[in-house]
C-alpha angles and dihedrals in degrees: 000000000000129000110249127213083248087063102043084043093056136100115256122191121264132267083245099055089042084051089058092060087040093064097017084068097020121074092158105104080200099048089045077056086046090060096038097055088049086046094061097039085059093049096048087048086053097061096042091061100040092258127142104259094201081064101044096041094053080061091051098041091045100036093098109020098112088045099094087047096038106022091162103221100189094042092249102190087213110043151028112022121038101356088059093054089043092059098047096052096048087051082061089049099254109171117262095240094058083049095050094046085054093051091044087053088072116059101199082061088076087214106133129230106243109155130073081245089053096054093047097047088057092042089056096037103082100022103057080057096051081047092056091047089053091054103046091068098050121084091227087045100207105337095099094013107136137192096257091062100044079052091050092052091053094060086064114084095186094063109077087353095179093065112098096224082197095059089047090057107044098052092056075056104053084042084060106244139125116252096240101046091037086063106040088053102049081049091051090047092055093045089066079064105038103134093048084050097045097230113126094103137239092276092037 
């Protein structure tokens, strides 16, 4: 799948109108931040690779907002999270490639990331957790967090234990970018949000 010059010419919905499911199918104030700091990383990748940010950050915003209704316990390719959300959103004439980007996200869906905006959806995913996590434990949050210390934590098994650093890091590679940088920009990204993501830390 590659994006056309019709998709890119569309008319997608508006930040505002993907808001409403957000909060019309999300209550968890963390899991609304979740979406919102993978919504920005998608945006900022956008414009480093000449994208359109509206559309990559629709797939960011709206990667996650059937999860708290459909969390999908058993990993199920076909329904609940992400397929439900997926059906909802076709059915309100999302474009496909948004709706692909959100399935690839998800590997038990055995749908593959073939675009440039799947690859970077599933880059962002985990890490921008595993950013939050660093930040909550520093006094700034993530105003002076740094790569090294987002890389010591992840020596440590035992912090956010249930992220696959593997995983993490083999999907900036697939992306096609180097660890460090990687890094350094997703956190950049998040600190342009800060306040919507409450991160600014207990001493910021």
């Amino acid at each position: 799948m590659t994006d056309t010059d019709a998709e890119r010419d569309e008319a997608l919905p508006s930040r505002a109108e993907a808001l409403a499911l957000v909060e019309e199918y999300t209550d968890n104030l963390n899991l609304r931040r979740h979406m919102f700091a993978v919504e920005a990383a998608m945006r900022a990748y956008a414009g480093k690779y000449g994208e359109d940010p509206e559309r990559w950050g629709l797939a960011g915003l709206l990667h996650d907002f059937d999860y708290e209704r459909w969390p999908n316990d058993e990993h199920a390719a076909d329904r609940e999270h992400p397929s439900e959300g997926v059906r909802i959103l076709r059915e309100q004439g999302y474009p496909e490639d948004i709706l692909h980007a959100i399935l690839a996200h998800a590997d038990y869906t055995g749908v593959p990331a073939q675009t440039r905006m799947d690859r970077a959806l599933r880059a962002v995913d985990e890490l921008t957790g595993f950013i939050v996590a660093c930040s909550l434990v520093r006094p700034h949050g993530i105003m002076d967090l740094e790569p090294r210390s987002v890389k010591k934590k992840m020596k440590d098994s035992s912090f956010a234990a249930a992220v696959d650093r593997d995983e993490m890091r083999a999907a900036a590679e697939e992306l096609g970018e180097e660890w460090t940088e990687h890094v350094t920009f997703v956190i950049g990204a998040m600190r342009g949000i800060v306040d919507d993501l409450g991160l600014r830390g207990r001493e910021g």
